[in-house]
C-alpha positions in Angstrom: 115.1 -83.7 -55.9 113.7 -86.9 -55.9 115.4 -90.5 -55.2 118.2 -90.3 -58.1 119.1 -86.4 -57.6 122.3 -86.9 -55.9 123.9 -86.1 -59.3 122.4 -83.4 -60.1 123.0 -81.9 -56.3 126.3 -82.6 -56.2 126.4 -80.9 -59.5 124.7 -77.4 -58.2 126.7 -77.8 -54.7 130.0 -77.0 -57.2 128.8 -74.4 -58.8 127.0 -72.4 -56.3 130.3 -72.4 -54.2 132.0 -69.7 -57.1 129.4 -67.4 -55.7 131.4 -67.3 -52.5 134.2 -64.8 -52.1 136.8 -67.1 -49.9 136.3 -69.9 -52.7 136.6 -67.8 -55.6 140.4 -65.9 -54.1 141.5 -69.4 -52.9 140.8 -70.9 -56.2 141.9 -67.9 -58.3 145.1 -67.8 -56.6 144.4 -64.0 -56.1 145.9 -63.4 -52.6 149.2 -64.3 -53.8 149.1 -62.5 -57.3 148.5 -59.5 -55.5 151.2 -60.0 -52.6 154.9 -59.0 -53.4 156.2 -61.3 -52.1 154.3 -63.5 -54.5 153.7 -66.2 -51.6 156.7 -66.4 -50.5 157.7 -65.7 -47.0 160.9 -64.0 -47.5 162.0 -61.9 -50.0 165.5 -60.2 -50.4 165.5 -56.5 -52.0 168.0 -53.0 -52.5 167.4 -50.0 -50.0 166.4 -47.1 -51.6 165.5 -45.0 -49.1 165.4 -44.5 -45.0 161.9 -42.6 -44.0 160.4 -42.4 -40.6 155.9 -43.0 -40.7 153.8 -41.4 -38.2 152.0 -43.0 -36.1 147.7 -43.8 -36.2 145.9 -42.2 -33.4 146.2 -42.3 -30.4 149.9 -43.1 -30.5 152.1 -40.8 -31.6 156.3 -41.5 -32.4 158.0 -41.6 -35.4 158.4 -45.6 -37.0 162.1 -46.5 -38.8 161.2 -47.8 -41.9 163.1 -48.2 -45.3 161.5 -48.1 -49.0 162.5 -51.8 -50.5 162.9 -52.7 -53.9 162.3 -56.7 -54.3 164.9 -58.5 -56.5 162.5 -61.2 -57.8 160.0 -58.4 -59.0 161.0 -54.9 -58.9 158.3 -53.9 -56.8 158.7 -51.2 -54.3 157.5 -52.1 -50.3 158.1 -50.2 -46.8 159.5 -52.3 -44.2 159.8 -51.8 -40.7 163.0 -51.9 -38.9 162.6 -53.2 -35.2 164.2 -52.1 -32.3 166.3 -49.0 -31.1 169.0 -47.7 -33.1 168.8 -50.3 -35.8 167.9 -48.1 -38.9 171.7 -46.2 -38.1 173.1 -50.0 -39.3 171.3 -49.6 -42.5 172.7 -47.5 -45.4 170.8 -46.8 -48.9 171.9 -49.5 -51.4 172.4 -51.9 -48.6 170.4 -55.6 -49.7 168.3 -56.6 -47.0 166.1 -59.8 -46.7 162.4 -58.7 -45.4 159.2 -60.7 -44.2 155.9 -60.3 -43.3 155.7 -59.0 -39.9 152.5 -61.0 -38.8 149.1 -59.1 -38.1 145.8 -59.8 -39.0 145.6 -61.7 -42.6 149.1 -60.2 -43.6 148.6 -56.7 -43.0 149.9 -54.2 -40.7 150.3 -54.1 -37.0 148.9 -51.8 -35.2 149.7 -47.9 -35.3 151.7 -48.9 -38.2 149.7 -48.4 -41.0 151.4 -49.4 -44.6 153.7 -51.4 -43.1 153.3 -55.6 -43.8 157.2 -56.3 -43.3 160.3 -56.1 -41.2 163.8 -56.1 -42.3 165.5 -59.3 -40.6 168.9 -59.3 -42.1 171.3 -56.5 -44.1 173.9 -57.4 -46.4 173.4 -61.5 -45.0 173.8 -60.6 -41.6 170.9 -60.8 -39.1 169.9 -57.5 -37.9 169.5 -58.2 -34.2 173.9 -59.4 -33.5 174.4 -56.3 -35.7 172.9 -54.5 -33.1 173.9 -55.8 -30.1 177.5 -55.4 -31.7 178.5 -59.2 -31.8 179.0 -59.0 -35.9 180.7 -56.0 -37.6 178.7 -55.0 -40.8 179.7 -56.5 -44.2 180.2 -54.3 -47.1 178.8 -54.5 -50.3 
């Protein structure tokens, strides 16, 4: 480059970094255009319906899970709902606030395949003293 290239390097050093992928989705914003959640790490949204997923090989069990419908967005998710007996404290049109449920880059855990979230509270009342019985269920 010679004695008085530093310029001109510097120059090539910002444009040669587009070529990389990681540079180009931070920069772009693209990770959180394509998220629901739209970056955010909660999200509140309307239960429209109770399924249970099948589990990935080798495991097998039936996952409680609800279809969500964000408020902010209208976009439809699955969430997970954690622990025993706590999809029986959750009725269609019930609004639940969901967030991501932590694996790998934001997706799923495990055996759960589909799922990136976990309910946390229904109708503004955490999930877990619902089901250890220390709230009673607000209605909507």
């Amino acid at each position: 480059m010679g004695e008085f290239g530093g310029r001109k390097m510097v120059k090539q050093r910002k444009n040669w970094r587009w070529h990389k992928t990681k540079y180009k989705v931070r920069m772009l914003r693209l990770k959180e255009k394509k998220d629901p959640l739209e970056g955010a790490s909660q999200a509140k949204g309307i239960v429209i319906a109770k399924k249970g997923i099948e589990q990935k090989q080798p495991h097998s069990g039936i996952i409680k899970a609800v279809r969500v419908q964000l408020l902010k967005n209208g976009k439809e998710i699955t969430a997970f709902v954690p622990r025993t007996g706590a999809i029986d404290l959750i009725n269609e049109h019930d609004e639940v606030l969901v967030e991501g449920l932590g694996g790998s880059q934001g997706g799923a855990i495990g055996s759960m395949w589909g799922v990136r979230w976990k309910v946390i509270k229904v109708n503004n009342q955490p999930l877990e003293m619902l089901r250890r019985g220390k709230l009673k269920k607000a209605a909507k």
